[in-house]
VOSE-583439 format. One record per residue: residue in one letter; x, y, z of N, C-alpha, C in turn. Coordinates in steps of 0.1 Angstrom, whole numbers, plus 5000, padded with zeros to 4 digits. Example, Ala and Ser with C-alpha at 12.3 -4.5 7.8 and 13.67 -1.06 7.14 Angstrom:
a513249435078512349555078513249675078 s512849785071513749895071512950005079 
END
This chain:
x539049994728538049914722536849994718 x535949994709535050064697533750034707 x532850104705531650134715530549994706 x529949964712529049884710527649974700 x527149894689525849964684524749884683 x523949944688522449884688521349924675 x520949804664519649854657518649834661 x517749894665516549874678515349914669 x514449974680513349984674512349894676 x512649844688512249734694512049784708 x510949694718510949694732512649664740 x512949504726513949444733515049494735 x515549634719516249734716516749804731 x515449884730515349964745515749884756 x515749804760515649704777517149694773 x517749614759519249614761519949734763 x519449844758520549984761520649994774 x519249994780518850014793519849934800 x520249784799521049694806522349764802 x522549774793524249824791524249964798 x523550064795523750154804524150144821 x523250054827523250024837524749964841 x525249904835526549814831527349904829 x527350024831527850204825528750154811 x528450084798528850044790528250154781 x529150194774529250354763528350244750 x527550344746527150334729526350354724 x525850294713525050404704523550314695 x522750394697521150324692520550384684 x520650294672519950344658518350304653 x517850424652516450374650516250504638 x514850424635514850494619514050604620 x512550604628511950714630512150834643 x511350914643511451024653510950944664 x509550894664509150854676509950734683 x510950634675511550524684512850614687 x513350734682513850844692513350884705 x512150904707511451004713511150904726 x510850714724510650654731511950614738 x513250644735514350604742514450654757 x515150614769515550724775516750744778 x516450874779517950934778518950934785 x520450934783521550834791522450874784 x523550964797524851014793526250944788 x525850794787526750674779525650634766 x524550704766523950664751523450774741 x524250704732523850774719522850774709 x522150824705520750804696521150834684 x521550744675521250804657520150784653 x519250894645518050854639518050884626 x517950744617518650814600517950644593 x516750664582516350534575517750524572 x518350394568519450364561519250254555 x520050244542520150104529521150024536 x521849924528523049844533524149924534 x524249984521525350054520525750194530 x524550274532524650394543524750314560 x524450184560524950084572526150064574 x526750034564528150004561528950104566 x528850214560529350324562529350384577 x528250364584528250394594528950334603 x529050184603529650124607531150144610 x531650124597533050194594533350284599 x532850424599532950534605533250514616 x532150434624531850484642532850354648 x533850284641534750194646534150124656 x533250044657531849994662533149854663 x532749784680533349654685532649554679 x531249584678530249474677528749544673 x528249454667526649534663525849434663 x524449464676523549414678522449404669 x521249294665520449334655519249344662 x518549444669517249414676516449484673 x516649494659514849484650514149394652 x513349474647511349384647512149284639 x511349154644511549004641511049014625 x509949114622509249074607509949174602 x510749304599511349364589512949264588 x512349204576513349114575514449174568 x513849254559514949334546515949404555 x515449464569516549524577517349454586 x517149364586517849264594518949214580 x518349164572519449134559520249244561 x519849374556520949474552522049524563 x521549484576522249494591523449374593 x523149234586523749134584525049144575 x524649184564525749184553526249314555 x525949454559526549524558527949554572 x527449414581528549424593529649304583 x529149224579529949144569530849184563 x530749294556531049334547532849404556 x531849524565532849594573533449524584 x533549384587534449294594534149364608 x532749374609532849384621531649264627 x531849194642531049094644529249124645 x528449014644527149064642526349004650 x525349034659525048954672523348914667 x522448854666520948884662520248864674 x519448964679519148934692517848844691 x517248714692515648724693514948754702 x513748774697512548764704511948654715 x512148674727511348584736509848514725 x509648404725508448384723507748314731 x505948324733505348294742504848214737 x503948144748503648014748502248034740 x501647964733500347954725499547964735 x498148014730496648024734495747934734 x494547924738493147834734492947954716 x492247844709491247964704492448044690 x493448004693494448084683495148014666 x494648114657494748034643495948084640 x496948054635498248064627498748084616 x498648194607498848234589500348244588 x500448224576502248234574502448364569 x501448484565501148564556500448654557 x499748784558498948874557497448834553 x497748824536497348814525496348664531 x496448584535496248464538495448484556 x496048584561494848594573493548674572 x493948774559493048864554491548764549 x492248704538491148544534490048494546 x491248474552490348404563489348484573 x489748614576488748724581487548714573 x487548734559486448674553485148624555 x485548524559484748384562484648424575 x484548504584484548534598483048674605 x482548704611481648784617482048814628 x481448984627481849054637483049104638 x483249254647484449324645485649254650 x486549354642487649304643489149394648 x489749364656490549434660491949414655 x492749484649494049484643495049544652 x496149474653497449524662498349484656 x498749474644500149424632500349564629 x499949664632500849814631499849874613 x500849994611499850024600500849994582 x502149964584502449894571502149804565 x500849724571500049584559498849634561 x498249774559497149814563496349804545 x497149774536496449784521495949664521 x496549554529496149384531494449374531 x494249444545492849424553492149524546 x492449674540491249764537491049714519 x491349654517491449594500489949594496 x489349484513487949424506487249544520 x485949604508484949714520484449664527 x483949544529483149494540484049414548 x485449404547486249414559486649514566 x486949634560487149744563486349804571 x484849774567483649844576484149764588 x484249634594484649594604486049594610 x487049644606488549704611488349784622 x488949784637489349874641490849794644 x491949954643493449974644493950044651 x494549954661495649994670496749994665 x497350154659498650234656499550274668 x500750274664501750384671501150564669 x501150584682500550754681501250854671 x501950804661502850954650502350924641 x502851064631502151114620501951034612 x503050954608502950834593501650784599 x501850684608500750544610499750624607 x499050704614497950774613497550844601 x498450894589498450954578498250824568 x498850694570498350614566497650494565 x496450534578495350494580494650564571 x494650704573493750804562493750744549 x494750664542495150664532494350564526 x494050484536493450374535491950334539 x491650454539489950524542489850474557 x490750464567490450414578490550514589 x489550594593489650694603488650734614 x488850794625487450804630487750744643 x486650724645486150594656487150464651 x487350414644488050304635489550284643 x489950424644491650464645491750464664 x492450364674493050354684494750394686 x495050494687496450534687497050514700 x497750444701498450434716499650364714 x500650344722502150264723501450214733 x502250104731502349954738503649914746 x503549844750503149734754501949734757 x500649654767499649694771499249594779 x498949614790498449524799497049434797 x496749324803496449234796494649274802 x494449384812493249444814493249554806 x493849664800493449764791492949644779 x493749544775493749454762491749424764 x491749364774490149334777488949434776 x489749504782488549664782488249734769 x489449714756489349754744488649674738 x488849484739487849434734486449434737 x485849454749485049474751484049614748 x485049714750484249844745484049854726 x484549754721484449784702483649634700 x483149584707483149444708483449354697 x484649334699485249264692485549104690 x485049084680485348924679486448844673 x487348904667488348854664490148954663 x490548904674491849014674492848954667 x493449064656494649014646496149074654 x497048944658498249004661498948954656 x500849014656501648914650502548854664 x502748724659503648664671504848744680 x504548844686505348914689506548894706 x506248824707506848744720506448824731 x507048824746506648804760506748994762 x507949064752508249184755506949264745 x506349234734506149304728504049254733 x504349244746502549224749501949114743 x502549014734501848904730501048824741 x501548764750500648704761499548814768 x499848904768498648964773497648974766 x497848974750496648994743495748854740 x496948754739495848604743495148604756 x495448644765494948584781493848704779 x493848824774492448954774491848854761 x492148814754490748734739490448634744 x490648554757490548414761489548534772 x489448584779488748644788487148714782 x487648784771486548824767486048774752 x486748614754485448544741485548584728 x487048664726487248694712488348524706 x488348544691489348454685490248564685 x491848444679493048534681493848474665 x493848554656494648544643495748594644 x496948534645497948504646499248514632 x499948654629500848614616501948554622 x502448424621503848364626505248434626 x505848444635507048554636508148464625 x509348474615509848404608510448394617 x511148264614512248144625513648214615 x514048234628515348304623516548244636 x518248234629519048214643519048334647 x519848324660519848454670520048374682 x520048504692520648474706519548544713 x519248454726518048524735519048634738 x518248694748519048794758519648764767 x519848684773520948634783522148614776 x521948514766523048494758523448584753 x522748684748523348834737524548954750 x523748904764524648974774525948934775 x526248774781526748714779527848734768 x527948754757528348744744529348904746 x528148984749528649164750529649174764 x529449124771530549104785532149054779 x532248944767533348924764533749084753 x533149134749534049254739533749364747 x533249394759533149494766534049484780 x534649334778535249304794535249364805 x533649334807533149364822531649254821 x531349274836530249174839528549254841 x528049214832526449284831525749224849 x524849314848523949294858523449164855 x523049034865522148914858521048934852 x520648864849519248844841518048784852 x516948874851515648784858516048894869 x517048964871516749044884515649144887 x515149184899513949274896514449414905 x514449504896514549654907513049694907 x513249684926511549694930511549834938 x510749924932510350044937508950064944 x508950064960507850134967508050264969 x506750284960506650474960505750514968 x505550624973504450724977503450804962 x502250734963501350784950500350894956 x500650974971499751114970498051014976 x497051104968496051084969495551004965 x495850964947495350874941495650964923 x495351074924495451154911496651134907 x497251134894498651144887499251274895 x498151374895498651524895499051544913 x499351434914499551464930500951364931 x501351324921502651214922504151304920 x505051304925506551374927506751304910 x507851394909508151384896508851264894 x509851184907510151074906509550974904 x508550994909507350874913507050834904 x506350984891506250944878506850864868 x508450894869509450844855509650704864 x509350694877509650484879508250434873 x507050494873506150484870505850434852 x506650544847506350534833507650464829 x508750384837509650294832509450164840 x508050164846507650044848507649904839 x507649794846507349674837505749604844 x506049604857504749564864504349674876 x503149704879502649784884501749724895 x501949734907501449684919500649804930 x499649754934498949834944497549864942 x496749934954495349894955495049984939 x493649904934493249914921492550064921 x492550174928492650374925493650384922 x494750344931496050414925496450384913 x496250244909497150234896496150204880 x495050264885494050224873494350344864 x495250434868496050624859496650544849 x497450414849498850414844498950324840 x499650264827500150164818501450114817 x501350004830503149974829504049874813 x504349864813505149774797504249704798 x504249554810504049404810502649424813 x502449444826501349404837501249494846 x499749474854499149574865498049464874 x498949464881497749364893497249474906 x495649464915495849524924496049434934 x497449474939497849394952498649464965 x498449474971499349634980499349544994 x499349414992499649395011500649245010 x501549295020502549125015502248995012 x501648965019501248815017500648805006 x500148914994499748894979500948884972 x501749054974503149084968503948984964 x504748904978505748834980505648714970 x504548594972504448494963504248584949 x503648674942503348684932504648714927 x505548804932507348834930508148724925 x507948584937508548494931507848414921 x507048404920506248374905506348424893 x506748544899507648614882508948554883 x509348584892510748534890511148434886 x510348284889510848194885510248154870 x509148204868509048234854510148314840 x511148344850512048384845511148514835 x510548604834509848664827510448794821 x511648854829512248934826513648894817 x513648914805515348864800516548984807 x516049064815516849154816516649144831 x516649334837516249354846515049384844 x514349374856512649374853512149514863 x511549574862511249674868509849704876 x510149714888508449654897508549784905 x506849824902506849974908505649884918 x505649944933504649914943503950014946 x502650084944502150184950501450234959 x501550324972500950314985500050474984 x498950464989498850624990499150655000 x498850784999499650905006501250915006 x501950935019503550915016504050775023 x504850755018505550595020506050555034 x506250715040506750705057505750735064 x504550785062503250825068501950735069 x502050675080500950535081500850465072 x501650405062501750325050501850195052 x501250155047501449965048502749945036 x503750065032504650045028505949975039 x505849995050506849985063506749795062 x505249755061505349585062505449535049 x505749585037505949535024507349535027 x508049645032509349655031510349575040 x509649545050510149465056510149295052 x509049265045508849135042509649115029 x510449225021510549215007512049235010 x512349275025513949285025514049155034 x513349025039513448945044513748845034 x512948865023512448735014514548785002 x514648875003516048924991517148855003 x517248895018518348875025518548645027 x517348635024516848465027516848365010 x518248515000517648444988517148404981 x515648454985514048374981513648474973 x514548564963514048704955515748734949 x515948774937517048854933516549004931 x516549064940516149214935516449294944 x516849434939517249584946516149634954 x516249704962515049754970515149884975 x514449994966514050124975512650174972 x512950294981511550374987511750524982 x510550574976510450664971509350774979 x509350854982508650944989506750974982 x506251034982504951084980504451194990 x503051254987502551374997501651294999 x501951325016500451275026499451325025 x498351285030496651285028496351465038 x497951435050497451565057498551695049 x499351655042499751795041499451835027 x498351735018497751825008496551905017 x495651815023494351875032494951995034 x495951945043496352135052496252265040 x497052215035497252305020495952365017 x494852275015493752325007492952425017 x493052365033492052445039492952605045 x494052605042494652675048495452715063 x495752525064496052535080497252455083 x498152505089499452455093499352275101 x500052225098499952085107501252095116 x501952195118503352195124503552165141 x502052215150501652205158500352135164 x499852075149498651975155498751855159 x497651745163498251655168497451545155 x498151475151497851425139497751245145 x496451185143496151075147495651005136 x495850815135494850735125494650655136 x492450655129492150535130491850475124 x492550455110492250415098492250245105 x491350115104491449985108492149935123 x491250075136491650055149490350035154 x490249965169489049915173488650055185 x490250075186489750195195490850285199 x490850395208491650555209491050585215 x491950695223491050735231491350905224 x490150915219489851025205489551155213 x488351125221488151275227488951395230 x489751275242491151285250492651365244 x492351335233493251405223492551545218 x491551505218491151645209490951765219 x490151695227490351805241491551865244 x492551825242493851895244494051905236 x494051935224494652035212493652055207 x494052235200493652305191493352305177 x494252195172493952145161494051975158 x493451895150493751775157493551705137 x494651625134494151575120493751405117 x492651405114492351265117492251155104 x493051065100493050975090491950855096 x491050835087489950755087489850625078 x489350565079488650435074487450475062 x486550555065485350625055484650695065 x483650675061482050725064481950695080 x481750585078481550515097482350625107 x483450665101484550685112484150805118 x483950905104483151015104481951055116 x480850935107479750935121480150905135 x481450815141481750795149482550915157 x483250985148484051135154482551265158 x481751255150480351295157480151275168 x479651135171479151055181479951085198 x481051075194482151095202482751235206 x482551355201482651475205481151525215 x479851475205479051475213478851385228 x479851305226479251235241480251305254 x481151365248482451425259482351535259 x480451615251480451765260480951815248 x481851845238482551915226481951935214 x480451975215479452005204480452135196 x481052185207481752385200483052335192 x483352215189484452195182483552185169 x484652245157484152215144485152135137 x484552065124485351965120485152015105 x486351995096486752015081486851875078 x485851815070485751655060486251715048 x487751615047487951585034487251495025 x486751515016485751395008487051314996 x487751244992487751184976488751314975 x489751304981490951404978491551434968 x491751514953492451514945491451454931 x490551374935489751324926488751434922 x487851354911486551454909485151504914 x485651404930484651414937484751444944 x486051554941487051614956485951724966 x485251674980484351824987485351815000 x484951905002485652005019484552035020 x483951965034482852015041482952115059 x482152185066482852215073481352175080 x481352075094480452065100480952045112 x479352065118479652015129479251865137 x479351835152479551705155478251685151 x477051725154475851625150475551625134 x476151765127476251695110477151565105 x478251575115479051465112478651335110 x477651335123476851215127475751165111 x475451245105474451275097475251225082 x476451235081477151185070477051065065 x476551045053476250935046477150885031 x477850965025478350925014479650865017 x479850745009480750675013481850695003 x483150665012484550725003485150725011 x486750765009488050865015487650945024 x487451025036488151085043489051125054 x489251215052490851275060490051375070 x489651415081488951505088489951625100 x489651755101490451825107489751875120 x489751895131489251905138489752055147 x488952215146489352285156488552285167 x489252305179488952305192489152415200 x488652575195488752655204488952665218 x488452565224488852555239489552445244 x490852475237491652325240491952345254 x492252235259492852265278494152155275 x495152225283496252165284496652065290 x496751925283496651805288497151785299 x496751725308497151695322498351565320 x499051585330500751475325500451375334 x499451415348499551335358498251225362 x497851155369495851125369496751195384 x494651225388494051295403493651375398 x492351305389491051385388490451375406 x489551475406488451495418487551415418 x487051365427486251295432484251365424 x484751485427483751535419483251555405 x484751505397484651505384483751395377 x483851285382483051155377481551155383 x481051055372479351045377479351005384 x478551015394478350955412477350865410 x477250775416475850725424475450595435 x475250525433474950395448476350345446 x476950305436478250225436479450295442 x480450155450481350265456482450305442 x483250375449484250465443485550445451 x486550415444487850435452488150555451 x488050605461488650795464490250815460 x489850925460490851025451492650975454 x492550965466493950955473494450795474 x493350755476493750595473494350545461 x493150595451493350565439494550625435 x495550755438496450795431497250705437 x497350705447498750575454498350445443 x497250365446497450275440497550285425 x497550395417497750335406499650385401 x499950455410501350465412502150345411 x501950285425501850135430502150035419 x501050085408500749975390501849975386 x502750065387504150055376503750075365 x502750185352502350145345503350155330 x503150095320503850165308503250165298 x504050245283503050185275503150055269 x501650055262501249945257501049855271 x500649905282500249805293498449775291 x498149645293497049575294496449505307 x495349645310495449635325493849555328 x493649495335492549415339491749515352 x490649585355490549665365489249565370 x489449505379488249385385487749435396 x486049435400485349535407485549655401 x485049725388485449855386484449975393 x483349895398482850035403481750125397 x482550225396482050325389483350395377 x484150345378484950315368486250445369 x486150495381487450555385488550525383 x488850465388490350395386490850395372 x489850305363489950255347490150415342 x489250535343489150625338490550705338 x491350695353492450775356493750695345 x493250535347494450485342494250535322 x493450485320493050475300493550635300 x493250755309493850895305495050885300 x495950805308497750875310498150835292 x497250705288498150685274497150655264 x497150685251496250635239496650465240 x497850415242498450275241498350215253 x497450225262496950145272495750085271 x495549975273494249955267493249895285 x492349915287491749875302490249795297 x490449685307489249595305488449625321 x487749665319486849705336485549615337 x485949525346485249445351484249445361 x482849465359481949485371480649415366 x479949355382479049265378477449365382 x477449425387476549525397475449615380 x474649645379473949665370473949865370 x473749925381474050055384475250045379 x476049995391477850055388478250055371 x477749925362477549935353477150035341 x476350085343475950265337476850365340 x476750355354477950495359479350455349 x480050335349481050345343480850325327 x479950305322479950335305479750495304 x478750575314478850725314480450795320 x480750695328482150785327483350785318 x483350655309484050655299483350705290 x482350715286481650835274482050965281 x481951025291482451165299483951215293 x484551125296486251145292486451115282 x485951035271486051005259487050885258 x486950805267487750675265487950605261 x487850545245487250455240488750315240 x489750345251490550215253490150195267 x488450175270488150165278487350045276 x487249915279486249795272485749765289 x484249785288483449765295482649605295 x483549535310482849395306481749345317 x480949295315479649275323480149155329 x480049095342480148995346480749015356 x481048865366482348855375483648785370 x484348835382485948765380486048665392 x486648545389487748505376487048505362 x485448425362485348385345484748475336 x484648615340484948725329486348715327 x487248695330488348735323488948625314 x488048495313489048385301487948445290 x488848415274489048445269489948615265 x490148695274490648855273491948805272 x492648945264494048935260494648935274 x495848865276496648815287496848995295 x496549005307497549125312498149115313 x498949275318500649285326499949335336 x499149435339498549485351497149455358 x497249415367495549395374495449475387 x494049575390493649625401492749555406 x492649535417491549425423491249545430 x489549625430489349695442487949605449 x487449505442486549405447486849295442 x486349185449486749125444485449015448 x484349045455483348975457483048845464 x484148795471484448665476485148585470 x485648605462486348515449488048545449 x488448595460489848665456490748525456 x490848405460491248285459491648245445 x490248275438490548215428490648325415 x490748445416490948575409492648535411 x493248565415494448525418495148415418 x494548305415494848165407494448195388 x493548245385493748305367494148445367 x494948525377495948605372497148555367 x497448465379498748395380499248285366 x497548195362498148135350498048225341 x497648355340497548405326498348475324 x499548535333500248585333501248605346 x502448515347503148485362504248575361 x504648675354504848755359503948915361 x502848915359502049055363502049155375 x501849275375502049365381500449395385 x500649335402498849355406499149465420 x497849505417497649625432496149535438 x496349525450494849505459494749595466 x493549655467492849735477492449685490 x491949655498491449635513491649695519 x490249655524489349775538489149665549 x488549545549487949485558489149395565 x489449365577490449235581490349125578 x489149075572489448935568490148925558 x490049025542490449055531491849085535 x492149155541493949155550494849035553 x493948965561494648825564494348725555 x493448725548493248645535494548625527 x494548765522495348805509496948785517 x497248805530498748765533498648635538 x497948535535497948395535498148355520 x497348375513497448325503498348385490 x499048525496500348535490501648425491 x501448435497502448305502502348155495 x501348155491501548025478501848055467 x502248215464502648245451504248265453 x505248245444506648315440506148485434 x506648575448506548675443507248755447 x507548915443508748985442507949125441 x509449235445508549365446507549435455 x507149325466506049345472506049495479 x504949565483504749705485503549675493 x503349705510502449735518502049865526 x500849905518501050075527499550125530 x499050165540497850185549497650335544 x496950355538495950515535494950515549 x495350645553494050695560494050875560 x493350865551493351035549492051055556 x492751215557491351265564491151425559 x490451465557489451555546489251695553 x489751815554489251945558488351975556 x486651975567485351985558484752125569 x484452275557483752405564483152355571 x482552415586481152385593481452515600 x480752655593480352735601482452855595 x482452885607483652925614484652825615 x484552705616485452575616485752505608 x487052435613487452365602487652245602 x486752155604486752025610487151905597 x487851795607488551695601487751595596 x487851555588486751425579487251325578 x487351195585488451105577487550985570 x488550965559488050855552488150725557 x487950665553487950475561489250475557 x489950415562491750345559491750235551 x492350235542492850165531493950065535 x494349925531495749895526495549885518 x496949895510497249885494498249795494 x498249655487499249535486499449565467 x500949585469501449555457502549475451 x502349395444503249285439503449275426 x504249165425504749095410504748985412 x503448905405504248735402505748745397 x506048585401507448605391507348425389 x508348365382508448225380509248165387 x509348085393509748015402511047925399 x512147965407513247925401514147755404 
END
């Protein structure tokens, strides 16, 4: 069977090769100039002839190339080539398909000429500039009368003719906009507005050739819209022209209205930082999605919305969809910065967009395309390996425990929110003692406002410009993170409030069972021992330390400023009713409990019946209390064990014994009652 041929030269031209390619269907696409060459892309089942031709050199070619069938997806208005494409398949008995043009739906504000010559008239009678997008072959029309001409500006295809015959037509300068199209319906706006223009001339060019976007940008910015009518011709949309090509090609095309949706990695924000893939999904886009830096570089065919978080994405997807807007496949680029696997809100797009395709609520393909992260351009620029640093975000987190990290490594890379975060990574080295660490701010990465600063924590604090940064942190005196808690007694700030000692506290927080992402309630905190040993062991622990005492209170916001704890939340009050409203625990330490243990243990139990609690007690009432009123709970796991250490303390030549007051430690598990 004879290869299929396409006369193109069209958007619609291109999208069909593109579909038949895809369909791996062999053939061949004739266009007349270099540049509707130059805009194809290239495809080892497609062939490009580029040759003006009459009827007769149509004919011939036809004949020659034993052609199955021949498409006509010329421009709707060269009609003479559509004739000569008509009769000359006629002629050579071979079938003749005419593809049309989607047309769009009418505007506010839009007038309708049958003719050039007859919209030209009516510019006339009109004030204020004027913007032309009918190309540059009826360019003798509009430059005929000079005081229309003084008000002409023309948007050409960027090659030599168009532009050689503008010159021709005394139209150059400032006057002449060269660019290919399609154009989104905000570049459409931004052009009228910067020439200010009052009246845009286009021809009815349907949905592919940017017609709706140029009404919805003249309806936006208060221009009229002169309109040459596209001739009503038969033909076949594109569904049907597929349809049609499936029976002489006997195979089945991809549907129509499907969308292949690409989330890419877009770097920093600059072009010059995008993978070379990133670019050609980029520049074979139809719509262009993601926050409004990334995609303000780039001109997709259709459209560019900034939308980069699902709950925008998803409905606006099916909204194309069911608008049916694509006659083909439709091509949707999503863009995230940095890389697409590196803290990317690409992971919750992709999950919501492979929910919504698996639930039939979307027809479309789905992949992910890589990009370079925020830290391995940084490293690059400053000259520093990330292979062994510890790389943390707090890009939109309430807290970390930041110090803690940095204290233990040597190098540390920190993804930020802006400015704030900045002055907060100041704030925070200075309060945990680590003035000697220095910090590398990345400013506006890749852009023109690209600075590398090198300060230190109280410069940091002093930073005021708002933007992007990425910040690096060296730590000359890193100390090697401790794996275990049994800090010393003498490590923490001391003073009137008690303290659960060293040995107690390691048993009981053993006792806790802890893991991550545990949410531990620490009631009576003290001086905030306990809270401090526990928020160490994990960034993903989060501790609410409960104390009502106004001393103990300081001591423990100074000891979590000391360690740098900031999943340390310091709550003022007593327990039980400090703790309603707080996120539900899994773990609670009672080391006080102030008379209230009755009912501390009635809103543990509803807020969570299965939790993992440790009690402390010293005194025998608090002993017999707490094993009375266990017993109205369903519980499991129980653990009873009596601390009484006692302390080697110098005096002299001797070595005398110190002992501490004796402890029990009661540890349990609500559980639900069967």
């Amino acid at each position: 069977m004879g290869e299929v041929v396409i006369f193109s030269g069209t958007t619609e031209g291109r999208r069909l090769s593109e579909h038949l390619a895809a369909a791996e269907v062999c053939h061949t696409v004739c266009v007349a100039t270099e540049y509707g060459e130059f805009v194809m892309k290239s495809h080892p089942l497609v062939k490009v002839h580029r040759q003006r031709m009459d009827r007769e050199q149509i004919r011939e070619f036809l004949v020659k190339g034993s052609f199955a069938v021949a498409v006509d997806a010329t421009h709707p208005y060269a009609e003479i080539i559509t004739q000569n494409v008509r009769e000359a398949a006629e002629e050579s008995g071979i079938p003749y398909l005419r593809l049309q043009r989607e047309v769009a739906s009418h505007g506010k504000d839009v007038t309708y000429f049958e003719t050039h010559e007859d919209c030209a008239q009516a510019l006339e009678r009109t004030k204020g500039n004027i913007l032309l997008t009918t190309g540059s072959k009826d360019l003798s029309v509009y430059s005929a009368s000079e005081s229309l001409k003084a008000r002409l500006y023309v948007r050409i295809l960027p090659d030599d003719k168009s532009i050689l015959l503008c010159k021709e037509h005394g139209i150059c300068g400032k006057q002449v906009i060269a660019m290919q199209g399609p154009f989104t319906t905000e570049l459409n706006e931004a052009i009228l507005q910067q020439y200010g223009i009052s009246c845009l001339v286009t021809k009815e060019s349907g949905v592919s050739g940017g017609y709706p976007q140029k009404l919805e940008a003249a309806a936006r910015a208060g221009a009229k819209v002169f309109v040459i009518g596209a001739p009503r011709e038969e033909g076949y949309s594109f569904p049907e022209i597929c349809r049609k090509l499936e029976t002489y090609c006997g195979k089945q095309f991809p549907l129509s209205g499907q969308l292949n949706i690409v989330l890419a990695g877009a770097g920093m924000g600059s072009p010059d930082c995008l993978t070379r893939e990133v670019q050609e999904a980029i520049d074979d886009a139809d719509i262009l999605l993601g926050a409004k830096r990334l995609i303000s570089y780039h001109h997709p065919r259709l459209e560019m919305r900034p939308l980069y978080m699902a709950e925008q994405i998803v409905p606006y997807l099916r909204e194309v969809q069911q608008k049916n807007l694509f006659t083909g496949v439709g091509k949707v680029v999503i863009l995230f910065s940095g890389d697409s696997g590196f803290y990317s809100g690409c992971r919750l797009v992709y999950a919501a967009l492979q929910k919504e395709i698996e639930n039939h609520r979307l027809y479309a393909s789905l992949r992910i395309l890589p990009g370079i992260s925020s830290v391995a351009y940084f490293a690059a620029r400053i000259g520093e390996s990330y292979q062994d640093a510890d790389i943390c975000s707090v890009h939109g987190k309430t807290w970390y425990s930041l110090a803690q990290r940095i204290r233990n490594h040597r190098q540390t890379f920190l993804l930020t929110s802006g400015v704030k975060d900045v002055n907060r990574l100041g704030e925070i080295l200075s309060n945990a003692g680590m003035e000697h660490c220095e910090v590398m701010a990345g400013y506006q990465l890749s852009a023109k406002e690209q600075q590398i600063r090198t300060l230190t924590p109280a410069e940091c604090r002093e930073v005021k410009e708002e933007g992007l940064y990425i910040c690096f942190v060296r730590n000359p005196r890193a100390e090697r993170r401790r794996l275990t808690h049994g800090r010393k007694d003498t490590e923490f700030v001391r003073g009137q409030a008690p303290m659960t000692k060293e040995e107690v506290r390691d048993v009981s927080i053993c006792k806790l069972q802890l893991h991550e992402g545990a949410i531990v309630y620490d009631i009576g905190s003290g001086s905030g021992s306990v809270a401090v040993e526990i928020a160490a062991l994990s960034d993903n622990i989060q501790v609410y330390a409960i104390e009502r005492k106004k001393e103990a209170l300081l001591l423990l916001e100074k000891n979590r400023q000391q360690f740098g704890l900031e999943n340390i939340s310091v709550m003022e009050g007593s327990a039980p009713e400090k703790l309603s409203g707080l996120p539900a625990a899994t773990h609670a330490f009672i080391g006080g409990s102030g008379g209230k243990l009755k009912e501390i243990l009635e809103e543990l139990y509803r807020c969570n019946p299965s939790m993992r609690i440790v009690v402390n007690a010293i005194s025998m009432e608090t002993i017999c209390e707490l094993k009375e009123l266990l017993s109205a709970y369903p519980i499991r796991g129980t653990e009873i064990v009596q601390i009484w250490a006692n302390r080697i303390r110098e005096t002299g030549r001797y070595h005398l014994q110190q002992a501490e007051n004796p402890v029990w430690i009661f540890a349990f598990n609500f559980c639900l009652e069967d």
